[in-house]
KOLZA-438054 format. One record per residue (C-alpha): residue in three letters; y, z, x. Coordinates in steps of 0.5 Angstrom, whole numbers, padded with zeros to 4 digits, always signed. Layout:
ALAYZX;...
//
This chain:
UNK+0000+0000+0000;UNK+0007-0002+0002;UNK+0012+0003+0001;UNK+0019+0000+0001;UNK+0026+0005+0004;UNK+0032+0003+0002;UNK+0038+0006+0004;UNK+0044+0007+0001;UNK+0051+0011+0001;UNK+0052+0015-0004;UNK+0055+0012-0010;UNK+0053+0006-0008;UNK+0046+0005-0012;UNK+0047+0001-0018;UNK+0040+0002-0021;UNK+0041+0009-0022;UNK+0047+0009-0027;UNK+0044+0002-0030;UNK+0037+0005-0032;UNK+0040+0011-0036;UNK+0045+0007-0040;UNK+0040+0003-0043;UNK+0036+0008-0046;UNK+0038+0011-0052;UNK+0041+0018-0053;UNK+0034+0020-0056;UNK+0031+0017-0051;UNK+0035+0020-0045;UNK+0033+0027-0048;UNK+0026+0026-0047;UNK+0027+0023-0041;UNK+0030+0030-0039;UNK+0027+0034-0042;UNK+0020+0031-0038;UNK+0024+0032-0033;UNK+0025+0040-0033;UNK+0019+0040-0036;UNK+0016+0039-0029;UNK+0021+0043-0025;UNK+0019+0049-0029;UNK+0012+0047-0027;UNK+0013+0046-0020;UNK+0018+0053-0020;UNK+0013+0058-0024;UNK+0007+0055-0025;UNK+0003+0055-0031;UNK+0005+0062-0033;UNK+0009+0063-0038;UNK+0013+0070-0039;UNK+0018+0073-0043;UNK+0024+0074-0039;UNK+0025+0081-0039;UNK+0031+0084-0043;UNK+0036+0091-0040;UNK+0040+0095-0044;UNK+0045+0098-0041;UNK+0048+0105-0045;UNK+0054+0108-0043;UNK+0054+0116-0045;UNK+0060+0120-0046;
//
């Protein structure tokens, strides 16, 4: 397999902006949604957690 690099300077690649302007708004929203899906996983793993919750009191 033939891996290509193309390097280029930042503002410069076109192809990026031009992929999600074509997709729909729906669509963009479960492009990102996948995508922090994935972050999430790579972050934490499979273990789901509730966050843990503190309660701070001032007494008198």
């Amino acid at each position: 397999m033939n891996k290509k690099l193309k390097i280029v300077k930042k503002g410069q690649d076109d192809g990026n902006i031009l992929y999600w302007l074509s997709l729909t708004y729906r669509e963009r929203m479960l492009e990102l949604e996948r995508i922090r899906k994935q972050v999430n996983h790579f972050k934490y793993g499979t273990r789901q957690e509730f966050q843990r919750v503190y309660r701070i009191i001032k007494r008198t």
